[in-house]
N, C-alpha and C positions, 0 to 999 in steps of 0.2 A: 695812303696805305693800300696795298694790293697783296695779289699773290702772284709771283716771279716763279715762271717753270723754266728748267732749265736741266737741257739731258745735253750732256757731253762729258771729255773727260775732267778726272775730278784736280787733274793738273792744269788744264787751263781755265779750271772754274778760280785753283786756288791763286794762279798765276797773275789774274787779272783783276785778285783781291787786293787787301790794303797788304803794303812790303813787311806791314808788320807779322802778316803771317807766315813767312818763310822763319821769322827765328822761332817763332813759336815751334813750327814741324820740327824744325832740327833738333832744339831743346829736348822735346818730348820722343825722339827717334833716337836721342845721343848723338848725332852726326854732327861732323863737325864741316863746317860750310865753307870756310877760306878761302874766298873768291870762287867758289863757285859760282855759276849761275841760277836766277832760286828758280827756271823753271828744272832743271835738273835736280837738284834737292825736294824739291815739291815729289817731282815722278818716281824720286827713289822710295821716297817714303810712302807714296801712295801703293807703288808694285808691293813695297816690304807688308804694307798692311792688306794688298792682297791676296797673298803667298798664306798668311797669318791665320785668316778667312777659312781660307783652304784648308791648312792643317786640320785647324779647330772643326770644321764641319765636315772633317772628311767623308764619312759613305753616306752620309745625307743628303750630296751631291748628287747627280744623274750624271754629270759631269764637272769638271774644275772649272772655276769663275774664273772666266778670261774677257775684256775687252779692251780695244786700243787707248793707248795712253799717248800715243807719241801728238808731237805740233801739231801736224795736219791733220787730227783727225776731228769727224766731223764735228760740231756742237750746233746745237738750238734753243732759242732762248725764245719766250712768248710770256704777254699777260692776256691770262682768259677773261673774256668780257664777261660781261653781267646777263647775258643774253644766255648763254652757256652755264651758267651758274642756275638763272633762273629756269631752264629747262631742266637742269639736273635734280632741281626742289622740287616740279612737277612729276617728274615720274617718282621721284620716291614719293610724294604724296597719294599717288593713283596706287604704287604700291601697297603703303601703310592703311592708310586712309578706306581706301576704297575698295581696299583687297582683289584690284586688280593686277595682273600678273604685268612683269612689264615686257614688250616685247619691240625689243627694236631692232629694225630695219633699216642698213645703209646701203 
């Protein structure tokens, strides 16, 4: 058991999930997939739900939620170690704890 980060699009995250989730989007999108491609079905329905976004939060924006969706674009996947974790429990301990402020420097 871990914890998997993962920043890319949310097409190739779902693309390279289990094929059972392409009928799922479709079902829940209404779309009907007939030989489509599911990474094309995944992308439409990811754009349509972020069109969606948009509307609903409109001047709450500073600007419209836009990022790349297509193939190429980039992704990165990492599991943070324990070392990383453990540092992150120390400053919030000196935080809480010790009512020291945290002040970091990279």
């Amino acid at each position: 058991m871990g914890l998997d980060v993962y920043v890319g699009s949310l097409t190739r995250y779902y693309v390279e999930g289990p094929a059972d989730v392409v009928g799922r989007v479709a079902r829940h999108q209404a779309m009907a997939v007939d030989g489509q491609p599911a990474e094309e079905v995944i992308r439409s329905a990811v754009l349509g739900w972020r069109d969606g976004l948009n509307r609903w939060l409109g001047d709450r924006l500073d600007e419209p939620l836009d990022w790349d969706e297509s193939g190429p674009a980039p992704c990165f996947t990492d599991k943070p170690g324990w070392d990383g974790y453990g540092g992150t429990l120390r400053l919030a301990e000196r935080s809480v704890v010790c009512r020291v402020p945290m002040k970091l420097d990279f």
